[in-house]
N, C-alpha and C positions, 0 to 999 in steps of 0.2 A: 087663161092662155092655153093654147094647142097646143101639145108635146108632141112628140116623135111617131107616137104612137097612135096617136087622133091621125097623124099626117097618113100614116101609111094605112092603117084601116076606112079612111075615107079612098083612097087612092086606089085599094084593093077591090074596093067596092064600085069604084068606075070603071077600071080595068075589067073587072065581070059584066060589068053593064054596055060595055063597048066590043065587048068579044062577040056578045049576042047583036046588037046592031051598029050598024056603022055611018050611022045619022051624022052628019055636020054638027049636028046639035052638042051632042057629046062631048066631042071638040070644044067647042066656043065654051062649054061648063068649064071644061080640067082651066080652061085659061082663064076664065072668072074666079073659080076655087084657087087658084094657083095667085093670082094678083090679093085675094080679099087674105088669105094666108101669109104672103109677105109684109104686108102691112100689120098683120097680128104678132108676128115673129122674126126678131131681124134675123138670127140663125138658119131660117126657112131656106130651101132650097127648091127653088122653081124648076130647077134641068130635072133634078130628082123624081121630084113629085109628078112631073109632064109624063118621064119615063116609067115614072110605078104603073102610070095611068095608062100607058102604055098608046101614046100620043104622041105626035110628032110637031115638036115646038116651032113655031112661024119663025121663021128667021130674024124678025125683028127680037125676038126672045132668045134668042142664041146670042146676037151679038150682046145683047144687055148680058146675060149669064156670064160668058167670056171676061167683059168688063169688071163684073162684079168678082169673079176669081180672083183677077188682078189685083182689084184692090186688095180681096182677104190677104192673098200670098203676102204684098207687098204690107200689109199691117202686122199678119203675122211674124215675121222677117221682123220689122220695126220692134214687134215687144220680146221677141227672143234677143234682143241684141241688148236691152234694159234687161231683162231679167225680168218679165210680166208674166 
């Protein structure tokens, strides 16, 4: 499994790679790495990793992320109130 740390040294290294060109292509990667990593990690965070990459998330990925907030808050919320 990726840790945190896979995440952001992949991230660092597309963010280098995109400062030097500003291809479409780049793009469409961070959002293929960014999908194949959520699936590896439920903890993953796609706003993050878009931003490390220093990429501007398609809208349709905004609202999904927004959604996905919600739920955490609202799970979080749920197991502080059990004592989880």
């Amino acid at each position: 499994m990726f840790t945190r740390e896979h995440f952001e040294k992949i991230a660092a290294a597309i963010a280098e790679q995109r400062a030097s060109d500003s291809d479409q292509d780049s793009a469409q990667l961070v959002e293929t790495l960014a999908d194949i990593f959520a699936e590896s990690n439920e903890r993953f965070s796609r706003a993050a990793f878009i931003a490390a990459c220093n990429a501007e998330p398609r809208a349709e990925i905004r609202r999904h992320v927004a959604k996905q907030n919600v739920k955490t808050i609202a799970r979080n919320k749920a197991r502080a109130k059990i004592g989880v």
